[in-house]
Structure formats: structure tokens, C-alpha cells
VOLO-549353 format. One record per residue (C-alpha): z, x, y. Coordinates in steps of 0.25 Angstrom, whole numbers, plus 5000, padded with zeros to 4 digits. Layout:
residues N
     z     x     y
     Z     X     Y
...
end
This chain:
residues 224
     z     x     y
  5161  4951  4736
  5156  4948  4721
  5163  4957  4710
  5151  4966  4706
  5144  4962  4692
  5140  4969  4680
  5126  4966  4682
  5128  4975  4696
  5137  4984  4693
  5128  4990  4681
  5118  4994  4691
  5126  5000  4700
  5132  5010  4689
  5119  5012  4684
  5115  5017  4697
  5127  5025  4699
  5127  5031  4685
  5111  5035  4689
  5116  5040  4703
  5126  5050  4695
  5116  5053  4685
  5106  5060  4693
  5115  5068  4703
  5119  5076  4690
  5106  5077  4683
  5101  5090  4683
  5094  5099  4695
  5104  5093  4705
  5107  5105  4709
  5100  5116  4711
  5107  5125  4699
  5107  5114  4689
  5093  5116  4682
  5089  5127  4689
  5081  5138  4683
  5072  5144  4693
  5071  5147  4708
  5065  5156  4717
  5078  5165  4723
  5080  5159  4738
  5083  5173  4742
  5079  5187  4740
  5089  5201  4738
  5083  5203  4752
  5079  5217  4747
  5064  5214  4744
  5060  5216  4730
  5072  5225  4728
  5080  5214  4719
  5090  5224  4712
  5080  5221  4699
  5080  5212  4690
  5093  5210  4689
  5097  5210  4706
  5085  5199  4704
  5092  5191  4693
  5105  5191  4700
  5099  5187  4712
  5094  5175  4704
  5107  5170  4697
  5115  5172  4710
  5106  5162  4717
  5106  5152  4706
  5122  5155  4704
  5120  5149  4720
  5116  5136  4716
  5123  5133  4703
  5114  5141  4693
  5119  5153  4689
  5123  5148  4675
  5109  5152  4671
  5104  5167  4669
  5095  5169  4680
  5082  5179  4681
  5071  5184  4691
  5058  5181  4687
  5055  5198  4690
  5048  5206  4684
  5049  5222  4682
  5040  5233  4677
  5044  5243  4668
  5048  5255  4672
  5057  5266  4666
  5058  5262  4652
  5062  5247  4658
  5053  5237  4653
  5047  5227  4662
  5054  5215  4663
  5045  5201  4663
  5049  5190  4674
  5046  5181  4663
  5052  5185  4652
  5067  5184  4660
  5067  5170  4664
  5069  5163  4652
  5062  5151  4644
  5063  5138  4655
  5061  5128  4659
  5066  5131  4674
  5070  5123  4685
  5071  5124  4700
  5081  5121  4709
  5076  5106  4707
  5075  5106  4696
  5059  5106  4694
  5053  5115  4678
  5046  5126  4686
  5043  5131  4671
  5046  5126  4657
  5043  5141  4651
  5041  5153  4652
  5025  5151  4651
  5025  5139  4660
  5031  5147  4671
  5020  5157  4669
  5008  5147  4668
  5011  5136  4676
  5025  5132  4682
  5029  5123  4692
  5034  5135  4702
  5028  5130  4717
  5033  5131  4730
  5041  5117  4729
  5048  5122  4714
  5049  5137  4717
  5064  5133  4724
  5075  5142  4726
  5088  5142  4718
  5093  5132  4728
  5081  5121  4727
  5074  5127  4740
  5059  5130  4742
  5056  5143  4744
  5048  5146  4755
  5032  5150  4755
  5017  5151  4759
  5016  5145  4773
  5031  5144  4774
  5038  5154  4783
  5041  5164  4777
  5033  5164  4766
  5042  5167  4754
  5034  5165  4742
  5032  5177  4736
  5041  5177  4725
  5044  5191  4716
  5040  5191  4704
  5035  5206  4700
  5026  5199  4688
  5013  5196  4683
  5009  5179  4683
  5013  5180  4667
  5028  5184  4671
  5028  5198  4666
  5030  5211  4674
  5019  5221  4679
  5015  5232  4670
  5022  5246  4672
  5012  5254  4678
  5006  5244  4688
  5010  5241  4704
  5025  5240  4704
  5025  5225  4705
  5042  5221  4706
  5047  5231  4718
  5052  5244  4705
  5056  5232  4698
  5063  5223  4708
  5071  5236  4714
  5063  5240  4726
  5060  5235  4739
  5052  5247  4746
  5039  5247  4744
  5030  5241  4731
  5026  5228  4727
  5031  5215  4719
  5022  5205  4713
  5027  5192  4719
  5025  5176  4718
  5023  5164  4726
  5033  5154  4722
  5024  5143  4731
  5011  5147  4723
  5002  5149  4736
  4998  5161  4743
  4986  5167  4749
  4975  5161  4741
  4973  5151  4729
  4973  5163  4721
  4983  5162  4708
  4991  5173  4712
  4994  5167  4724
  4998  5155  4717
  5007  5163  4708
  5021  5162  4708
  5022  5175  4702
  5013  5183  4704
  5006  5184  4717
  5005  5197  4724
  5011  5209  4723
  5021  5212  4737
  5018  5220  4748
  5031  5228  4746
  5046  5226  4740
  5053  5224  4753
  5060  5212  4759
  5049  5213  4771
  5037  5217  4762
  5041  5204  4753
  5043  5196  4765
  5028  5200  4769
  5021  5193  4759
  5028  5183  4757
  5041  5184  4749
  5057  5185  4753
  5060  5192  4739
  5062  5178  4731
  5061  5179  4716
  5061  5169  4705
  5072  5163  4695
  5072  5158  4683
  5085  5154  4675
  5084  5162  4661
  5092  5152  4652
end
């Protein structure tokens, strides 16, 4: 057998080195770039997610699950005031951007973009661990996503219908305004295209969210 040349070995490392190049480029895994998903699981307990912070824990122990937990994680929630609390706006806890799913796809450079016309569909609205969540026409419908804010990203104003379940600490009887992370519904209306704000739900349990259809998912977005 011929001893292998110059001329053919360069091409066979240059392949190689290319091979080696693109395993490690970034978004290989799931927790390498990622800076949004939509949670693969509820608490189980309806709306009821312990608050802001049982949601933001909920967040950072699914993304510690798939390699991402260096980052600060939040729940895009929303809470009214109440009691000498301010409210607290979904998005003014998320960070600047851009953000990244699970494979890698910008779903928002900013803030604004996220609020005016991001990328979030049903084929980049993936859980933390790259899979598609399930929706309209799928069974079960799981696209109603918690939000508790208005299409700007803010919360409701004291005063109004209760629209985040006593601030994300009640799952008996009231309402959460709610999402649909695959932008379809019952209508071509734009709420029901919203992926924040939809419809209100018919009730803070884990049935009464599963009866419209929703599973208690929420969204999250890496804050730095």
C-alpha cells in the first residue's frame, strides 16, 4: 500500500479538525446557550407555585437538570399589589436578552422584541430539555402557559379580577391570565395567538387548568 501524501493527508486533517470543531461549538447541548424554555413540568399544585420565588426555584432546578444552572434563572409571572407589596412586572425580572432555546434558536434579542414580535411558536417554545411542548389538536392540549400579565408584560392593576391565583399562592377557586406558547386557539383573534395573554382561567386548580387547556407550565428566561 502507497505511503499516504502530503497532498492527501491535508485533507483528511482538515476534515477531522472541522468534525472536532462543530461537536464543541456552542448549543450542543441543551444548557450550553440556553436562556428560555417553557418548564417541562408543573408543582402539580395548579397555580399554587409557592410565589415567585417557588416559581423561580422551579425554574433553576430544571435548568440545573440539563447543565444550566450557572445562570440566574426567573419566571415570567406577574403579581399585583397587595398589602403594601408592589406589583412585580414579568418583564422587568427576566433580564435584557438575547435568549436562546434549548437549540439554540434567538426567540428575542430585548426586552421590546420579546413584547413586539418574537420568534416564540410552537416549534421554539421547547422545554429546558430541547422538547416540544404539547398543544391545540395535540392530546392533551397543554398550551396554556401562566403568565398573570397583560400583552406589554406588566402586571394587572390592584383593584381589578385577580388575575395570578392571590399572586401565584392559591389553587381553589379564581382565575389566571394564561398563554398559548403555540400562538393558536379558538379563533384568529390576537388573543388567541398571544403567547401571553389569552384568556383568563376558569379556576387555579390542577383540574380547572387542565380543562382549558394547560398543565400549569410557565415560562423562563435566564436573567444574566
Amino acid at each position: 500500500m502507497p505511503a499516504m501524501t502530503m497532498k492527501t493527508l491535508l485533507p483528511l486533517c482538515a476534515a477531522l479538525l472541522s468534525a472536532c470543531t462543530s461537536a464543541q461549538q456552542p448549543g450542543a447541548s441543551p444548557g450550553s446557550q440556553l436562556g428560555f424554555f417553557v418548564t417541562s413540568t408543573g408543582l402539580g399544585r395548579g397555580a399554587d407555585l409557592g410565589g415567585l420565588a417557588g416559581a423561580d426555584k422551579h425554574c433553576q432546578a430544571l435548568a440545573e437538570d440539563v447543565g444550566a444552572g450557572g445562570r440566574t434563572w426567573r419566571a415570567y409571572l406577574s403579581t399585583s399589589a397587595e398589602s403594601g407589596t408592589p406589583a412585580v412586572n414579568a418583564r422587568d425580572r427576566i433580564g435584557t436578552g438575547p435568549w436562546r432555546n434549548a437549540r439554540g434558536v434567538v426567540i428575542a434579542e430585548s426586552v421590546a422584541q420579546l413584547h413586539q414580535d418574537n420568534r416564540i411558536t410552537k416549534d421554539t417554545a421547547l422545554t429546558e430539555k430541547g422538547d416540544t411542548v404539547r398543544g391545540r389538536g395535540d392530546t392533551p392540549n397543554m398550551h396554556d402557559v401562566l403568565t398573570g400579565s397583560q400583552a406589554d408584560g406588566t402586571a394587572y392593576p390592584a383593584g381589578g379580577n385577580d388575575m395570578s391565583c392571590r399572586n401565584w399562592t392559591h389553587s381553589g377557586e379564581g382565575a389566571a391570565m394564561v398563554g398559548h406558547h403555540d400562538r393558536t386557539g379558538l379563533d384568529d383573534s390576537a388573543a388567541a395567538k398571544s403567547w401571553n395573554t389569552s384568556h383568563p382561567t376558569r379556576g387555579c386548580s390542577q383540574d380547572a387548568l387542565k380543562a382549558t387547556g394547560g398543565a400549569g407550565l410557565f415560562y423562563c428566561f435566564a436573567a444574566n
